[in-house]
Every structure is written in structure tokens, then in C-alpha cells.
C-alpha positions as CSV (number, residue, x, y, z in Angstrom):
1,X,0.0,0.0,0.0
2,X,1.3,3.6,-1.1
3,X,1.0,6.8,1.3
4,X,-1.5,8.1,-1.0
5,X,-3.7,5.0,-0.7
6,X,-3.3,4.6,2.7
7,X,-4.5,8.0,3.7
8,X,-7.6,8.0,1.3
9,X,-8.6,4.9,3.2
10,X,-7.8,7.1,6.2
11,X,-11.0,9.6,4.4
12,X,-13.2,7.3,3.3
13,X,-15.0,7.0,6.6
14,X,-15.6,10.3,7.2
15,X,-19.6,11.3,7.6
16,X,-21.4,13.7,4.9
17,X,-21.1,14.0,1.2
18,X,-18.0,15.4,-0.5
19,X,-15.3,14.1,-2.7
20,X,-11.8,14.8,-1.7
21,X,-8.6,15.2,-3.8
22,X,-5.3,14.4,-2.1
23,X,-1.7,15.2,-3.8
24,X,1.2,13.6,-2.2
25,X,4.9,14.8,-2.5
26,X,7.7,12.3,-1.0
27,X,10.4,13.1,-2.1
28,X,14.1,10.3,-2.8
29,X,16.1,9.9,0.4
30,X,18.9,11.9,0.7
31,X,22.1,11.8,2.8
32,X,21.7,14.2,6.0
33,X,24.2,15.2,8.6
34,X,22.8,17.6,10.8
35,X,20.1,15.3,13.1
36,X,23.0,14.7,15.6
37,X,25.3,17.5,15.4
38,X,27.0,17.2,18.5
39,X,27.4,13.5,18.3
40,X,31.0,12.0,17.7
41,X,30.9,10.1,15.5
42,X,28.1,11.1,13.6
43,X,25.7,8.3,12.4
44,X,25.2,7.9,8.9
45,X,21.6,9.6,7.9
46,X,19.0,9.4,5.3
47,X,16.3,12.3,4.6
48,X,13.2,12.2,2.9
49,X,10.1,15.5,2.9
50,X,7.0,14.5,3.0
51,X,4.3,17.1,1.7
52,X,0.4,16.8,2.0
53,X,-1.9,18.3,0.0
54,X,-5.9,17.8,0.6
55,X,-8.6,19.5,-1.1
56,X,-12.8,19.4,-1.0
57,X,-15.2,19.5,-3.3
58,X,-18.8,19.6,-2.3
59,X,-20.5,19.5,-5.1
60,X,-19.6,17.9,-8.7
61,X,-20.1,21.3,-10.6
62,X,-18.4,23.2,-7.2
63,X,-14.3,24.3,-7.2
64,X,-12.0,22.7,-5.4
65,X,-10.7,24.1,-2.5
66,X,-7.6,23.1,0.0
67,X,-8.8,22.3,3.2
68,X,-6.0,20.4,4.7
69,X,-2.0,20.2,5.0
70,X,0.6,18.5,6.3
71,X,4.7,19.1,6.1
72,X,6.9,16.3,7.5
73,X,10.1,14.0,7.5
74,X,11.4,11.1,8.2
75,X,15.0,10.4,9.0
76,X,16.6,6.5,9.0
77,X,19.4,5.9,10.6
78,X,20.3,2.2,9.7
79,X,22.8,1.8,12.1
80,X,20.7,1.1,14.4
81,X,17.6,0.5,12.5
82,X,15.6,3.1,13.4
83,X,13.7,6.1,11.6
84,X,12.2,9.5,13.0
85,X,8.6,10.7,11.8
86,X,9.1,14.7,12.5
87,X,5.7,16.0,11.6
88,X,6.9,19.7,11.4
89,X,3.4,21.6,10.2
90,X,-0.2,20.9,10.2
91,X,-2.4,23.5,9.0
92,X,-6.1,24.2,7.6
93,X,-7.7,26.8,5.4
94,X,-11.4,26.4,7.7
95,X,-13.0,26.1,4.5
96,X,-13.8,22.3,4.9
97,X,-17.4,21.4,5.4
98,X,-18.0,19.6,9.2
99,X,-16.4,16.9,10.2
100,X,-13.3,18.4,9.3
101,X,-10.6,16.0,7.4
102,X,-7.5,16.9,8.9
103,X,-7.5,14.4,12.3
104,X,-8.3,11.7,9.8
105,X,-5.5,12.6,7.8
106,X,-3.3,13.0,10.4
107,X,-3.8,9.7,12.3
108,X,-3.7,7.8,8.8
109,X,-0.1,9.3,8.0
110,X,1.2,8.5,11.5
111,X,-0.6,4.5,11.1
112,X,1.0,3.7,7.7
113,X,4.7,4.8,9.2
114,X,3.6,3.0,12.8
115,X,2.4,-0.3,11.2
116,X,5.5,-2.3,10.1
117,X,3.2,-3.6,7.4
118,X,2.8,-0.8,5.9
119,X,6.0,1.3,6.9
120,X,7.9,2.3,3.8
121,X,11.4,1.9,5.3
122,X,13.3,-1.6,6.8
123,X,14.2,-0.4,10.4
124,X,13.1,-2.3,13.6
125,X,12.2,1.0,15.8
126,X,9.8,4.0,14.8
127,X,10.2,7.3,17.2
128,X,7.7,9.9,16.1
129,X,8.5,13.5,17.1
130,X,6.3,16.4,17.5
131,X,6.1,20.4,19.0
132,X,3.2,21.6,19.7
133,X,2.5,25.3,19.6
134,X,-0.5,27.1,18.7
135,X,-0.7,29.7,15.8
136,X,-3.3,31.0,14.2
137,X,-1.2,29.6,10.7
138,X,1.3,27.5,9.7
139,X,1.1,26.4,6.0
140,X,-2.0,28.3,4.2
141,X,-0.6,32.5,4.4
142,X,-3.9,34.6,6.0
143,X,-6.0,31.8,6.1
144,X,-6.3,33.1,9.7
145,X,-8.6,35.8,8.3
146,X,-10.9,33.7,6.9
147,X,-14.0,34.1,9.8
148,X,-14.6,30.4,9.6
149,X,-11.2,29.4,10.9
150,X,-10.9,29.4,14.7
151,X,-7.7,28.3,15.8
152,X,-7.0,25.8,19.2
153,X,-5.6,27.5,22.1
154,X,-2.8,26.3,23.5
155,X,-4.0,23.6,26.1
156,X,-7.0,22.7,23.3
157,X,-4.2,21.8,21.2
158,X,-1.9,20.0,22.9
159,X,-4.5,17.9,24.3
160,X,-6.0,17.2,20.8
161,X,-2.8,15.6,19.7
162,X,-2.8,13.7,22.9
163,X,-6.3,12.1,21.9
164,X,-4.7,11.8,18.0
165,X,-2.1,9.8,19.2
166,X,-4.2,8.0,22.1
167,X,-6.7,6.8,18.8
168,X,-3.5,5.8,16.6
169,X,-1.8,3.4,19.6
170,X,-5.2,1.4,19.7
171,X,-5.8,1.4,16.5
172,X,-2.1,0.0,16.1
173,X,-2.7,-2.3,18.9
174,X,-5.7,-4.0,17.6
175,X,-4.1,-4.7,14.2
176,X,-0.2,-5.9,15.4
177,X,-1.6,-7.2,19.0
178,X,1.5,-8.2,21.0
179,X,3.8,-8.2,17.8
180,X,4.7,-4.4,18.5
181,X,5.9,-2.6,21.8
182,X,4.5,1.1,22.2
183,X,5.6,4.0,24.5
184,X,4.0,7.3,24.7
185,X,5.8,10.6,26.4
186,X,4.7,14.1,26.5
187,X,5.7,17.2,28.3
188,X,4.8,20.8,28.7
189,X,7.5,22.7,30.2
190,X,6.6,24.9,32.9
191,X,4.2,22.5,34.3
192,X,3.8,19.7,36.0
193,X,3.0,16.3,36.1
194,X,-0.6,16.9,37.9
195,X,-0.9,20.2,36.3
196,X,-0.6,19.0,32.9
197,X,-2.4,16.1,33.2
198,X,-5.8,18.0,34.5
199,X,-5.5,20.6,31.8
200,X,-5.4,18.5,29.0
201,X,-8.3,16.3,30.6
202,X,-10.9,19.1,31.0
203,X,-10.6,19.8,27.0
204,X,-10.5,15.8,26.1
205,X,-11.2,13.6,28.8
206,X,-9.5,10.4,28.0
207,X,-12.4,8.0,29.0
208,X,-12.3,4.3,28.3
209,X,-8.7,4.8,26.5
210,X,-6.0,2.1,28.0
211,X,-3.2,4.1,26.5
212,X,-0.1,4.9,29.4
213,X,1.5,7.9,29.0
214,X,4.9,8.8,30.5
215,X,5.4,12.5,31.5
216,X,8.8,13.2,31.0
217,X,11.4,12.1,28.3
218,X,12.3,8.9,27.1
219,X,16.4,8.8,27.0
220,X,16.6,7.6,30.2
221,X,15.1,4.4,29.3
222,X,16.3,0.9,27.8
223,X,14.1,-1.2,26.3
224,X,13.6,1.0,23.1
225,X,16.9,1.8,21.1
226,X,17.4,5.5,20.6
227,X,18.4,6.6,16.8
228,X,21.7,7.9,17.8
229,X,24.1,5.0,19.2
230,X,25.9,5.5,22.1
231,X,29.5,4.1,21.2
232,X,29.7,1.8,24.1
233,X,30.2,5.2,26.3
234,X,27.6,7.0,28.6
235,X,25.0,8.2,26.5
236,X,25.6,13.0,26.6
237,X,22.8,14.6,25.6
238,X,24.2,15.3,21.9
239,X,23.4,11.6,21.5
240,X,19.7,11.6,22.7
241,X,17.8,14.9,21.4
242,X,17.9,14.9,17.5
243,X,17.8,18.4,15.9
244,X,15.2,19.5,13.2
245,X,14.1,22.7,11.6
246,X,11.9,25.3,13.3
247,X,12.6,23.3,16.8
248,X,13.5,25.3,20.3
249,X,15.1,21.9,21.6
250,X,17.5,22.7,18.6
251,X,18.3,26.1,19.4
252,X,19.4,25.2,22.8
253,X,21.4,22.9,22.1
254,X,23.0,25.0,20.1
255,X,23.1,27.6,22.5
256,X,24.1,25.0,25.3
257,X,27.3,23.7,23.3
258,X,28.5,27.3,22.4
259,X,27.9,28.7,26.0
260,X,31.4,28.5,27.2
261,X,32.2,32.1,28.9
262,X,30.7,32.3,32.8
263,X,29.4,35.8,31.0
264,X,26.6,34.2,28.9
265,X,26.3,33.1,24.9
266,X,29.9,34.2,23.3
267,X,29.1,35.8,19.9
268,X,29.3,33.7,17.1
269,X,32.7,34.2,14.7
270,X,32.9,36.1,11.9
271,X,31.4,34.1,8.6
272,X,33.4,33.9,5.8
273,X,32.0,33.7,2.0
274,X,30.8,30.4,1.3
275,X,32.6,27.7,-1.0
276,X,31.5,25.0,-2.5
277,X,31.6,21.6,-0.3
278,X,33.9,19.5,-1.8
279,X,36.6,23.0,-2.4
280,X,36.0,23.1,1.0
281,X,37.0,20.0,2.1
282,X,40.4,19.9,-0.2
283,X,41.2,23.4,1.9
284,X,41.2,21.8,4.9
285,X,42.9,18.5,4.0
286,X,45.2,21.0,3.0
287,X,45.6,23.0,6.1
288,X,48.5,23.0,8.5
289,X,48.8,20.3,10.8
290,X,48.5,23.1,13.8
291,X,45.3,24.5,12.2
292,X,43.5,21.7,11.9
293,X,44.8,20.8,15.9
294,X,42.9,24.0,16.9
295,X,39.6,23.0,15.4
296,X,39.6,19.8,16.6
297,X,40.5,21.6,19.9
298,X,37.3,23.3,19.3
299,X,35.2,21.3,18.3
300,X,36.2,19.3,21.8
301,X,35.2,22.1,23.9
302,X,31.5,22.3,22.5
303,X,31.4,18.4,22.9
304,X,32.5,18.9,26.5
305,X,30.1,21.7,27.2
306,X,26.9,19.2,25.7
307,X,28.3,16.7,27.9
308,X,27.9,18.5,30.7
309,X,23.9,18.8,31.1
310,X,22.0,15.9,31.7
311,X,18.3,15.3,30.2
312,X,16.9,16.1,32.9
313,X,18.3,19.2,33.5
314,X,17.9,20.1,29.6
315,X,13.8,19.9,30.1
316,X,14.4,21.5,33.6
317,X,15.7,24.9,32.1
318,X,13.5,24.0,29.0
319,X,11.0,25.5,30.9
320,X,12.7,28.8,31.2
321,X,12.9,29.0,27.4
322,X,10.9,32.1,26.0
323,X,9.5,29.7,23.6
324,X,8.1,28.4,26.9
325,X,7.3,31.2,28.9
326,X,5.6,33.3,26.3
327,X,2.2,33.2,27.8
328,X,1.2,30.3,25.7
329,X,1.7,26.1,26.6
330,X,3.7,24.0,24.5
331,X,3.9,20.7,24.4
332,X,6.3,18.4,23.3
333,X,5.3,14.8,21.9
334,X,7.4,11.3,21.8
335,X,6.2,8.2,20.9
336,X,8.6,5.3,20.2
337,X,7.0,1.9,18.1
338,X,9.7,-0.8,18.0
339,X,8.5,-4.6,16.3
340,X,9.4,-7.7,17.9
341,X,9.9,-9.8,14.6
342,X,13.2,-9.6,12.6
343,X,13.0,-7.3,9.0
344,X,13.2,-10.0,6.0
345,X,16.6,-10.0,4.5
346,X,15.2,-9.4,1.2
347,X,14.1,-5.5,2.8
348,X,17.1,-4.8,4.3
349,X,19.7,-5.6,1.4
350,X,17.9,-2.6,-0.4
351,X,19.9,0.5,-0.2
352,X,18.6,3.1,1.6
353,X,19.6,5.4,-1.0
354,X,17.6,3.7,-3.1
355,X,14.7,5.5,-5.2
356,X,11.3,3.9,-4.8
357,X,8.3,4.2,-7.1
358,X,6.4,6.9,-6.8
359,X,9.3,9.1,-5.1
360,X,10.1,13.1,-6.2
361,X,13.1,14.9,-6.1
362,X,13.9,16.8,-3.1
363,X,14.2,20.2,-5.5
364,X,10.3,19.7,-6.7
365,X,8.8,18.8,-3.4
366,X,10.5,22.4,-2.3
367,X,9.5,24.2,-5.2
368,X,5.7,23.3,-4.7
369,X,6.3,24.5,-0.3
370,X,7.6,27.4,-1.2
371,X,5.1,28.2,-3.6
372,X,2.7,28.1,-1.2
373,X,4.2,29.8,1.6
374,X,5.3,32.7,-0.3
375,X,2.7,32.8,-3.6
376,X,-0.4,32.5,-2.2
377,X,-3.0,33.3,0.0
378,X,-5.9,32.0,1.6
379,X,-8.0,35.1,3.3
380,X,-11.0,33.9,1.3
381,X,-12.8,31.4,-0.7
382,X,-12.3,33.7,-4.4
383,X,-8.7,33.5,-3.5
384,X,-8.6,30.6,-2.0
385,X,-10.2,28.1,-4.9
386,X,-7.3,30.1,-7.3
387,X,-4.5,29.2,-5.1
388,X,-5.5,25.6,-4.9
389,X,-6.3,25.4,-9.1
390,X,-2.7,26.9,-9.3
391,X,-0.9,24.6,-7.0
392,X,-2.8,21.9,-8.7
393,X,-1.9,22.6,-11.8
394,X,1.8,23.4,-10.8
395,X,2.0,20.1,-9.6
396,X,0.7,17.7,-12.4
397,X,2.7,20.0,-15.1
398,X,6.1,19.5,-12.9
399,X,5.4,15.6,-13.5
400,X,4.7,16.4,-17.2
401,X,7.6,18.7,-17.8
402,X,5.5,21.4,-17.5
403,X,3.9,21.0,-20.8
404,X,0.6,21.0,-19.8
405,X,-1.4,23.4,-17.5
406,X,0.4,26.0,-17.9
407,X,0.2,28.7,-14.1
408,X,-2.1,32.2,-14.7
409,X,0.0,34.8,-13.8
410,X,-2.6,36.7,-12.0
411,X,-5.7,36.2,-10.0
412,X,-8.7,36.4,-12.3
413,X,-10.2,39.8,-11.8
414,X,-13.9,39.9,-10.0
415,X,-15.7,43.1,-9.7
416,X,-13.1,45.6,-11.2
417,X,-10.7,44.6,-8.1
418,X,-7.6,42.3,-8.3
419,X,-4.9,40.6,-6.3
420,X,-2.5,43.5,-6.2
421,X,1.3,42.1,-6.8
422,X,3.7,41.8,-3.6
423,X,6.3,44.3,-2.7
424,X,8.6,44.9,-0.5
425,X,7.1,46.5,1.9
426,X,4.2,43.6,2.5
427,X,3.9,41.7,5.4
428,X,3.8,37.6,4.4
429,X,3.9,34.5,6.5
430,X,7.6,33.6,5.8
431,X,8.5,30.0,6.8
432,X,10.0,29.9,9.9
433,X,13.6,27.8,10.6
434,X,15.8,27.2,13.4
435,X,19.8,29.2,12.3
436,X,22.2,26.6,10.9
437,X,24.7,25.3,13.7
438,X,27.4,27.9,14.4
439,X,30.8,28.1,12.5
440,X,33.3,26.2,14.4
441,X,37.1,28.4,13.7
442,X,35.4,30.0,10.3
443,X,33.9,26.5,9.3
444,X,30.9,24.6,9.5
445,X,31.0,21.1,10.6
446,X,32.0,19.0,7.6
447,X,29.7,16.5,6.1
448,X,29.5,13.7,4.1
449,X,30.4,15.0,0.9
450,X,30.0,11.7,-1.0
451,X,28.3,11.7,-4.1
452,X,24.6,9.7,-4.2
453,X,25.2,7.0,-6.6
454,X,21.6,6.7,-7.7
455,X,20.3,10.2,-10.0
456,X,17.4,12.1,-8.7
457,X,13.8,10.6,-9.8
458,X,12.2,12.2,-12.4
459,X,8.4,12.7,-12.0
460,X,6.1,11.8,-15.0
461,X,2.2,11.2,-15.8
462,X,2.5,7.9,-14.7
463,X,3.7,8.5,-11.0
464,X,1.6,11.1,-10.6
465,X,-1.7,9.6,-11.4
466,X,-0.3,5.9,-9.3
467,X,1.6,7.6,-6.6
468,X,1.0,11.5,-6.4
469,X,-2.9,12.3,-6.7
470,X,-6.0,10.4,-5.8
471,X,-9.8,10.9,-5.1
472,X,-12.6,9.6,-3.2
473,X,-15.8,10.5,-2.8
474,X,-17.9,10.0,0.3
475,X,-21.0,9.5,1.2
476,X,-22.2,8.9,4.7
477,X,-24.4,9.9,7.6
478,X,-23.7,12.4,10.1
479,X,-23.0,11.4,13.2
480,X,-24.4,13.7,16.1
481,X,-22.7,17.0,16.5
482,X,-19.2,17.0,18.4
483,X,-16.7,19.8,18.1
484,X,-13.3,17.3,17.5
485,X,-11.2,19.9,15.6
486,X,-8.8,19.8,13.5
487,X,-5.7,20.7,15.6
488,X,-4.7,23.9,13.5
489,X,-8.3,26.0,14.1
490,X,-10.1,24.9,10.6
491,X,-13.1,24.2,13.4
492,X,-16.1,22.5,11.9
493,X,-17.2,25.7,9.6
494,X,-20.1,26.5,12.4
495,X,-20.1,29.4,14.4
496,X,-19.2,29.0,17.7
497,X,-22.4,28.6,20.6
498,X,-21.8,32.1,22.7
499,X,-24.0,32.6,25.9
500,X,-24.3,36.1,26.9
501,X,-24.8,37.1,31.1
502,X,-25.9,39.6,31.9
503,X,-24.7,41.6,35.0
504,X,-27.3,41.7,38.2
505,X,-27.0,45.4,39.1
506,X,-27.2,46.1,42.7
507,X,-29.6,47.3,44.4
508,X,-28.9,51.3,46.5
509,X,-30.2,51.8,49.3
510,X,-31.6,54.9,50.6
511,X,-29.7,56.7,53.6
């Protein structure tokens, strides 16, 4: 079973009548050396993007709309057979008619990677990694103006992905039974055990679920292998918390192995003009024998200064993080799958370099994100069904060499107004990312610089109409009204119930 056909199973089920249109983007893994920075050696990584695409249609002779997104990536680390699910953005336009789509998608992507069944790549161990914090947007630009859409608060969010992920262990449970060992661990900094617990439970009250949840982290435990290995030494905390984009765990880290004056955060060294990689690496084969003694000098000291904070300190003065402390909750969201019963040897002999059907290259599945984020907007449903015909489009003409279905340059014009162009001066949602690791004596930390021995995939009508795009159209009952959102504030297109009280005024009396 293909992603794509695993999440429009995921749909089908879904009450009312609509048809939905789902485009997939995962793109050909690709070597990666920054999930472990600090870790020495550094294990040998593989990278592949994952984009979602969902749109509605109501009616046969209505547009098509995007309702639904996902961003995410998985990481496989073979040597010691484990991969990392990062889902990095979920997002909705609230232009989706009730029930909305997106918890269905979201638990059907997080199943298909959870279920060694169906799970894509040969590794023993699944850890699936998520931040919670709530924004009004993520991946649709001023869909937060759209009156339909009400975001989740904070707590409303993180304790909707706690009931996601609550529904996706017993749903994994009842199909792999015993076959499959699961371990659940959240934690919102800055509260505690009881407090968090009680505040998630008044929004979703976990009744009749026999999930366990551990608050707190899981890299003080044994009987799941962590991606990173440990090198037969004490396990530092370079070697537990992996580092992705757009992550505050990342940026202390970073701060953490940098902080070596009793002042504070030294300021980074001057940048110089970048080279290409492999130039780079023949300059400093080249270099003196002292030089390159001083950056492994320094490279040392940042080691020593990550080795020096234990995990449970780390989530300790987590909590004093500003990404913490900003008058919102944030949650953070581990859960770790690991299968009892070996990988065939067939699986495993497969590179992991390796192409599969159906794959993208890493340049297209970009092109099509930043599209979106920075070409679009979703304020309305005019400008809103143009986006989505646009992205549409863009995508089935990238598999066909852009022959076909060719992109409008402009919005089409609708009662002597248009779309005026950007400038400059305009505010837009700009995709947010954690800074690259500091330079360590002028350099960044060198990576492997070895050439992929398989070309990139090249996309064609074929893969997109097996692998890329797929519909379904459903048609069942309502169920009765319950407000489930979606976990980015699409909502259920209803307007909110609002009770009004009144003040009692107070009766004066006479003196």
C-alpha cells in the first residue's frame, strides 16, 4: 500500500457527502548530517520530505478548495535501524465542510509509518516527534482571516494531539496485538505532572482509552533503542535529542554547546563567504597540521560543554525557554514503536539510497512548499479556490515537464478589483527555521560530501496519477454534532455557541 492510498482509506469513513482530492509529495532519500550534530561520531543519515496536499469539493459542478495540510520528515538511521517521523506543520484553510478532514489525515499518515506492514522503510524502531504550539497559521498564508477558521488554544491543542495519538496506539494495537511494543511521552514545560495532566483532561477527557503515557522524556530508558548510538560510552545529551528545523530543543542545544564564557552566549565568529563543499573540504585537507589541531580543539570544547547537562536538566531549564514562557503552553510529543519480529533479508539488502516508485526529487517537493508559503494566500474562498487550481496545476505540469497546464499569472479579476502584486514593503507569513549550527574556527562542521550513486527521480504522468494524486468521494451519515477539531483552528465551519450574562445590578439603598 502507497502513502497516498493509505491516507484515502484514512478519508473514506468520514460522515457527509463530499469528494476529496489528495496530492502527495515524498520526495528520494537523501544523505543528512545535521540530526546529531554534536554526536561523535556522527551516524550515517538518510532524509526524505513529505508534503500533504488535501482539497474538498462539495459538489460535482463546485471548485475545489484546500482544506488540509501536512509538512513532514522522516529520517533513517540504519545503524541502528531506526527512523524518526518529525511532523513539522499541520495546517487548515477552515474552509472544509464539518467533520473536518485533517484528524483523519493525520492519524492515517502517523498508522501507515507506525504499522510495520505498511511502513515504507526496513528499520526495527519507529520514534515519532512532535512540537506543539499554537498559531493562528502554519502552512496556508492569511487563512487566519478567513472568519470560519478558529484556531485551538494552546492547552486545546496539545491535548488534541494527545487524543490523536491516544486513537492511533489502539488502533495499532488492535491490528499488530503483542507483535509491536509502544511507549507514549509528552511534556509541557513549565508544568507539572498533575498540572498537565488536569488541563489536557478538561478539554479531552480520556475516557475508556488504556493508553499509558509517560510525563517526561524517554532517553533515560532501555528497552527501546534511541536513533543515535551510544559508542559503548555514557549516552551525553548530543546523542539523545535529534535536531530538526523550526525546533526550540534545537536552538538550545546549540546555544548550550556554544555557552562557554561564565558571562553568557559568546558571539558567534565572523562568517566567511561560502565555497562549495567539496573546495571546502580539499582546503582543509590541506591545512596546517596546527590548524586543523585548533579546530579539533574546538570542536572538543563544544562536545564537553553538551556533555555536561544531563536530560533532565535540559527539560528542567527548558521550561525557562521564551519559547516556553511566552504566555502560551507548548507541548512536546514522543512516541517510540519498536517490532518484535526480525526485518526480512530481502528489505534490508535494499539500499537506503535507493529510489522507490512513486518518489520526487527533493528540489520539486521544495519548489511546490515554497510556492505556497510565499505565492499565495488563503483570506478567502475567491482567492482561496485560485491558489488551490494553481498549486494543482503546478504540480501535475512538474510531472509532465511542465507541458501541460500552464500557471495564470494573475488572480482572475472579479468586480473591477484584483490581487495586487507583492512588494517589498508587504507583510507575508515567511516559513520559519531554526539558524544553521554555528561556524566552528570560520567552518561549519564538515559532512559527508560523497556523491549519491543513484540520480534524482524524475516525475512523470504515470507517477503522478499511481503515486501522487487520488480521489474519493464520500457519502455517509452524520453522526451527532461533536466539536473534534482539527488541531490547527479549521473548526467545523459552524459558528461558535456564545451565551451572553448579563450583570445583576445592585440594588442602592436609601440613607
Amino acid at each position: 500500500m502507497t502513502l497516498r492510498d493509505a491516507l484515502l482509506a484514512g478519508l473514506s469513513s468520514l460522515p457527509g457527502t463530499r469528494e476529496f482530492h489528495l496530492h502527495v509529495l515524498v520526495s528520494s532519500p537523501r544523505k543528512h548530517g545535521g540530526l546529531f550534530p554534536f554526536a561523535n561520531p556522527r551516524p550515517r543519515t538518510y532524509l526524505q520530505d513529505i508534503l500533504i496536499l488535501l482539497s474538498e469539493q462539495t459538489t460535482p459542478d463546485s471548485s475545489r478548495v484546500f482544506v488540509s495540510a501536512i509538512e513532514a520528515c522522516v529520517y533513517n538511521v540504519p545503524s541502528t535501524s531506526c527512523a524518526i517521523l518529525y511532523i513539522s506543520k499541520v495546517d487548515s484553510t477552515g474552509q472544509a465542510t464539518a467533520p473536518s478532514p485533517t484528524p483523519a489525515l493525520v492519524r492515517a499518515l502517523l498508522l501507515f509509518y507506525a504499522d510495520p506492514a505498511t511502513r515504507p522503510i526496513s528499520v526495527d524502531h519507529l520514534w515519532i516527534h512532535l512540537f506543539a504550539r499554537a498559531q493562528t497559521q502554519y502552512l496556508f498564508p492569511n487563512s487566519s482571516e478567513y472568519p470560519n477558521k478558529r484556531p485551538l488554544s494552546d492547552i486545546k491543542l496539545c491535548a488534541w494531539w494527545k487524543r490523536q495519538f491516544n486513537t492511533v496506539a489502539s488502533e495499532l494495537a488492535s491490528r499488530v496485538g503483542e507483535t509491536c511494543r509502544t511507549k507514549l511521552y509528552y511534556i509541557l514545560p513549565g508544568l507539572s505532572e498533575f498540572e498537565a495532566f488536569h488541563s489536557l483532561e478538561r478539554v479531552y477527557p480520556s475516557t475508556g482509552s488504556t493508553t499509558s503515557w509517560t510525563y517526561g522524556h524517554p532517553y533515560s530508558q532501555n528497552d527501546i533503542p534511541l536513533p543515535c548510538p551510544s559508542g559503548g560510552d555514557s549516552r551525553h545529551l548530543g546523542q539523545c535529542i535529534p535536531s530538526f528545523d523550526d525546533d526550540p530543543k534545537s536552538r538550545f542545544i546549540d546555544e548550550i554547546a556554544y555557552t562557554t564564557d561564565a558571562d553568557g552566549v559568546r558571539s558567534p565568529e565572523r562568517k566567511r563567504p561560502r565555497a562549495d563543499t567539496l573546495k571546502a573540504h580539499e582546503e582543509e585537507t590541506a591545512d596546517a597540521p596546527e590548524k586543523k589541531e585548533g579546530r579539533n580543539k574546538k570542536e572538543e570544547q563544544t562536545n564537553k560543554e553538551v556533555k555536561k547537562v544531563s536530560a533532565e536538566e535540559f527539560w528542567e531549564r527548558m521550561s525557562f525557554r521564551q519559547e516556553c514562557i511566552a504566555g502560551a503552553v507548548t507541548g512536546f510529543f514522543v512516541v517510540a514503536v519498536s517490532a518484535t519480529t526480525p526485518t526480512p533479508l530481502s528489505m534490508s539488502e535494499v539500499s537506503p539510497l535507493a529510489p522507490q516508485p512513486g518518489q520526487v526529487s527533493s528540489q520539486m517537493n521544495k519548489r511546490v512548499l515554497t510556492s505556497l508559503l510565499t505565492s499565495h494566500e488563503f483570506p478567502s474562498v475567491e482567492k482561496a479556490v485560485w491558489s488551490t487550481k494553481v498549486i494543482e496545476d503546478s504540480i501535475r505540469g512538474l510531472c509532465d515537464g511542465l507541458k501541460s497546464n500552464p500557471r495564470p499569472l494573475v488572480a482572475p479579476e472579479r468586480s473591477g478589483r484584483r490581487t495586487p502584486e507583492p512588494d517589498s514593503g508587504r507583510t507575508t507569513l515567511a516559513p520559519p527555521k531554526t539558524p544553521p549550527p554555528r561556524l566552528v574556527n570560520g567552518k561549519r562542521p564538515m559532512v559527508d560530501i560523497s556523491p549519491n550513486p543513484f540520480p534524482e527521480p524524475v516525475a512523470s504522468l504515470e507517477t503522478y496519477n499511481s503515486y501522487i494524486f487520488g480521489s474519493i468521494a464520500v457519502n455517509n451519515l452524520l453522526p451527532p454534532r461533536r466539536d473534534d477539531g482539527d488541531g490547527t483552528g479549521a473548526g467545523n465551519g459552524r459558528p461558535p455557541v456564545i451565551t451572553v450574562l448579563t450583570a445583576r445590578k445592585k440594588k442602592r439603598t436609601k440613607s
